[in-house]
VEXDO-367451 format. One record per residue: x, y, z of N, C-alpha, C in turn. Coordinates in steps of 0.02 Angstrom, whole numbers, plus 50000, padded with zeros to 5 digits. Example, Ala and Ser with C-alpha at 12.3 -4.5 7.8 and 13.67 -1.06 7.14 Angstrom:
BEGIN
506604971650390506154977550390506604983550390506424988850354506844994750357506455000250394
***
This chain:
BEGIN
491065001448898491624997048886491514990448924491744984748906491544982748913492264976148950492174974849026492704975249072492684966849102493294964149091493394956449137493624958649211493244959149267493584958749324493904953149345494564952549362495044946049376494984946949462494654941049498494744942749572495224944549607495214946249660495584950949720495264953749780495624956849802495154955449882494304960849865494044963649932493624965749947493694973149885494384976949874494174985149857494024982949777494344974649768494324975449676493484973549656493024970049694492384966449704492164976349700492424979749753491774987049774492154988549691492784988249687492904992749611492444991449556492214986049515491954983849494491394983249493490864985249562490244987749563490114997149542490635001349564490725005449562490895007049479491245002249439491175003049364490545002849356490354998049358489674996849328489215001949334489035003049385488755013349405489035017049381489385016249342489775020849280489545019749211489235013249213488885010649168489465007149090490015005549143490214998749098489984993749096490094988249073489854981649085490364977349102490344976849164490764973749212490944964249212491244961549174491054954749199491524951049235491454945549270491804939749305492224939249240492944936549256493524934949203493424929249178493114925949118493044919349090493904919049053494254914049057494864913649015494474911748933494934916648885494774912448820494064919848799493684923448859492984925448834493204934448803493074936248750493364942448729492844947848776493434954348778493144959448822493604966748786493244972148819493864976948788494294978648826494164976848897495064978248931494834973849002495454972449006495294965049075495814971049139495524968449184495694973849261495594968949326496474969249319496624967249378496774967849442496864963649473496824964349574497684971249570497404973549643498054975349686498234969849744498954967549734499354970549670499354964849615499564966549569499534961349505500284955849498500694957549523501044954049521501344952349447501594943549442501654939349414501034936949399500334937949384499804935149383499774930549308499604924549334499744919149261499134922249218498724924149205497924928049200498434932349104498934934349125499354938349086499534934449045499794930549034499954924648975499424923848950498874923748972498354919348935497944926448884498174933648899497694939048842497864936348787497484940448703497684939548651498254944548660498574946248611499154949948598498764958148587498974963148612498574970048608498104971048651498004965348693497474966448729497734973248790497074975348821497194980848877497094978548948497594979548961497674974949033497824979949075497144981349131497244987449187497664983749230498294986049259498554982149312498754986149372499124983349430499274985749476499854982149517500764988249486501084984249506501184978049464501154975649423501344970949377502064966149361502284964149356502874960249366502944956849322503744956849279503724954549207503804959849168503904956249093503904959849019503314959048996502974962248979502474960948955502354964348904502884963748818502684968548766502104966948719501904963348727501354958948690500694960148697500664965448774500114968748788500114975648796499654979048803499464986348832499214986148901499944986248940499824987549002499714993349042499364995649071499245001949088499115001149180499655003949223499715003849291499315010549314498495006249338498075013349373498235014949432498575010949482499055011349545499515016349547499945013749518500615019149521500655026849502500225029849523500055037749525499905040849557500375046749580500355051449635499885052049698499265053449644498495056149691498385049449727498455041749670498205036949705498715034549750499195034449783499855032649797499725037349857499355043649848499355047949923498825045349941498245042949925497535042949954497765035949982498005030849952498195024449979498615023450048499225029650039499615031550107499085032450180498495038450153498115040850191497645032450229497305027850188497035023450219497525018950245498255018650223498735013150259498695014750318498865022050336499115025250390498235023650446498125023850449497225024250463497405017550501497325011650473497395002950475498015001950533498455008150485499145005150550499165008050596498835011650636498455015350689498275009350724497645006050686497165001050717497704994550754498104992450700498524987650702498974991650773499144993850784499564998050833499494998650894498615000850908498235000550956498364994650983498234989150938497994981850953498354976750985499174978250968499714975750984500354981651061499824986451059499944988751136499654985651195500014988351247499494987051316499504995951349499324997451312499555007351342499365010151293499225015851291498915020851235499385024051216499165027651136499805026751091499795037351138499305040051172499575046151213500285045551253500785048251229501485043851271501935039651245501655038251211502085031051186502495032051115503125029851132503665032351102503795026051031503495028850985503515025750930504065027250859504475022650846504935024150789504645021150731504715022950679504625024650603505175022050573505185017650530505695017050498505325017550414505775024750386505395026650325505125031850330505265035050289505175042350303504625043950228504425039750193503835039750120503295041950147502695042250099502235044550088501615039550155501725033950164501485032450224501725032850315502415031550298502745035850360502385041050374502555046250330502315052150362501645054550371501075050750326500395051150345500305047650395500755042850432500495040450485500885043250560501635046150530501845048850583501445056450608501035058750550500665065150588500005062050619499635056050604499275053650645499395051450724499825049650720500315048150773500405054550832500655059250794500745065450848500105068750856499475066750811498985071250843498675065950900498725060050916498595056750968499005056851006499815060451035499925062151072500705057151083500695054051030501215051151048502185051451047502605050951049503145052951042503515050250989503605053250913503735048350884504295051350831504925046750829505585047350801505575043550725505715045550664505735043750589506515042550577506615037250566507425035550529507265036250456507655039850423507585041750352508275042350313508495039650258509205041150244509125048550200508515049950183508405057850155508325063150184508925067650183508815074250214507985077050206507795076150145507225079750121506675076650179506765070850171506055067350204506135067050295506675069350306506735069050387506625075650412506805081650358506455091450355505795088150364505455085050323504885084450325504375079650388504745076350429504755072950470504575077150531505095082250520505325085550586504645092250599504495093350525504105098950497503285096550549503165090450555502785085650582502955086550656503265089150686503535088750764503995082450768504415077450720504435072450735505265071350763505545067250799506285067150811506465063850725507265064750736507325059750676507995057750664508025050550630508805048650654508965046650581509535048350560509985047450493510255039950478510405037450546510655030850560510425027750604510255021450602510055015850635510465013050704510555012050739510755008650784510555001250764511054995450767510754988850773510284988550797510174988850861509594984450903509174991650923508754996750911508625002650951508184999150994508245003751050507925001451117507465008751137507025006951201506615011151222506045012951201505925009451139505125011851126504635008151135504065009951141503755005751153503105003251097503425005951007503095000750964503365003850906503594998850854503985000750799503554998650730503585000850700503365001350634503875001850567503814997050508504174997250452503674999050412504175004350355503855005650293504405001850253504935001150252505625000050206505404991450167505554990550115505474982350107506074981550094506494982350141507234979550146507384977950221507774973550218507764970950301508404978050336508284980250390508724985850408508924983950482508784978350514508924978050583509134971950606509664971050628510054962950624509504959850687509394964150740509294961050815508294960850790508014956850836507364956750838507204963950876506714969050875506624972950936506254970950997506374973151051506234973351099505514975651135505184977051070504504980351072504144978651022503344976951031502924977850969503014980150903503004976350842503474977950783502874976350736502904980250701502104980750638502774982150568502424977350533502734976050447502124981150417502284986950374502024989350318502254989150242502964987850259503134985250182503044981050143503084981150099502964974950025503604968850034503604962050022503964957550051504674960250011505164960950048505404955850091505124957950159505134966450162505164967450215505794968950266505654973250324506354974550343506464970150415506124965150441506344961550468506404953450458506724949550498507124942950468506394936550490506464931950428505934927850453506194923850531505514924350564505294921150621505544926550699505534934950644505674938550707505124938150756504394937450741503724937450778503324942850767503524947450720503184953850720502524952650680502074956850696501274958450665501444961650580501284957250540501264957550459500744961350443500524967350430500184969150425500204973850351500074969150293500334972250223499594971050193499374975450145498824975450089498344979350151498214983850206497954984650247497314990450198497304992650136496594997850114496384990450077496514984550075495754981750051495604974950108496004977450158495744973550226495184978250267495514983450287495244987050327494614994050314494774994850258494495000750208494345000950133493924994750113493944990950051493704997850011492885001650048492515005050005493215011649994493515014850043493915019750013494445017749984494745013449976495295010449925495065008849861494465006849878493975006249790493865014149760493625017849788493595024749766494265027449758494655026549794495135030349774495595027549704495315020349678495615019149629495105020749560494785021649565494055023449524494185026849490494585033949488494615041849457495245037549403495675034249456496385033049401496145029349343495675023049356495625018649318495025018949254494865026349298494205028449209494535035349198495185036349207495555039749154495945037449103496205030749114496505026049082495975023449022495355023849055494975020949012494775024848953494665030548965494705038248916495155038648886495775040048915496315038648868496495034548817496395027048835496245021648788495735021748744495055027248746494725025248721494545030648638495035033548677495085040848617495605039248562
***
């Protein structure tokens, strides 16, 4: 088949070599140049790239934004396996990021979670196997059982300002905390985000094709040449 790669960071460049060892024929995106399905960055957004297909065309995307009935859009992102393997390298990155913005090791150190999803909790069990003390705010019974299932504390409700820890982490992309905290604060959500501009906290969003390009490329690989099978049958 025969594939327009539209740029994006480091995992969409390894994706795209990794087609080709599949033995598609991979090319740079010419506007205007025909192909049988064009594959785009994470995430895809609003990408203007979309206006410009013929009509029917197959557009791999990720996360996409808009109507787009004019095409065959097909989201290789938004699926379970890839959605857990992606949790698994966020959680990895926001470790690193974590480390980086301490002065003390995360052995001890009393870390809150806000978000109790699929990266919360791959990173809150990373978290407790390095030793650290760490509390999940979750408004889901289900996901705070599951929290707890983890060794983890866990709080139903927010306090304005929580105090005492010594490094906080968002998964939520909703703002949830009026006061700035009082401690090292790491963004994992998608914008808006749950804190207010110019709180000072470490932005640390798109972290598997910063930190872990080659396993974020593989782990999108399986989704995106099933799509291609599917389409092609």
């Amino acid at each position: 088949m025969k594939l327009a790669l539209l740029p994006g960071d480091a995992r969409q460049t390894i994706l795209g070599r990794l087609l080709a060892a599949e033995g598609h024929d991979v090319r740079p995106y010419v506007p205007g140049e025909a192909a049988d399905a064009w594959l785009f960055p994470v995430p895809t957004g609003a990408h203007p790239a979309l206006a410009e297909l013929p009509a029917g065309s197959l557009a791999l995307t990720a996360l996409a934004e808009g109507s787009w009935p004019r095409l065959r859009l097909r989201d290789y992102f938004n699926r379970e396996d890839v959605l857990l393997r992606n949790a698994v390298i966020t959680a990895e990155g926001a470790l690193a990021a974590g480390m980086a913005a301490l002065d003390r090791t995360l052995l001890g150190a009393r870390v809150l979670l806000l978000g109790g999803g699929r990266i919360a909790l791959a990173l809150a069990s990373r978290l407790r196997a390095l030793g650290a003390e760490v509390t999940v705010y979750a408004r889901s019974p289900a996901q705070r059982a599951l929290a707890e299932g983890l060794g983890c504390r866990t709080l139903a409700s927010l306090p304005e300002a929580p105090a005492g820890f010594h490094l906080l982490y968002n998964t939520v992309p909703a703002p949830l905390l009026a006061k700035k905290p009082d401690c090292p604060a790491i963004e994992l959500a998608s914008a808006p985000g749950g804190f207010r501009d110019g709180d000072g906290v470490t932005v640390a969003r798109g972290l598997p094709g910063r930190t872990a390009p080659r396993s974020a490329a593989e782990a999108l690989l399986a989704s995106v040449q099933a799509i291609i099978r599917e389409e092609s049958t």
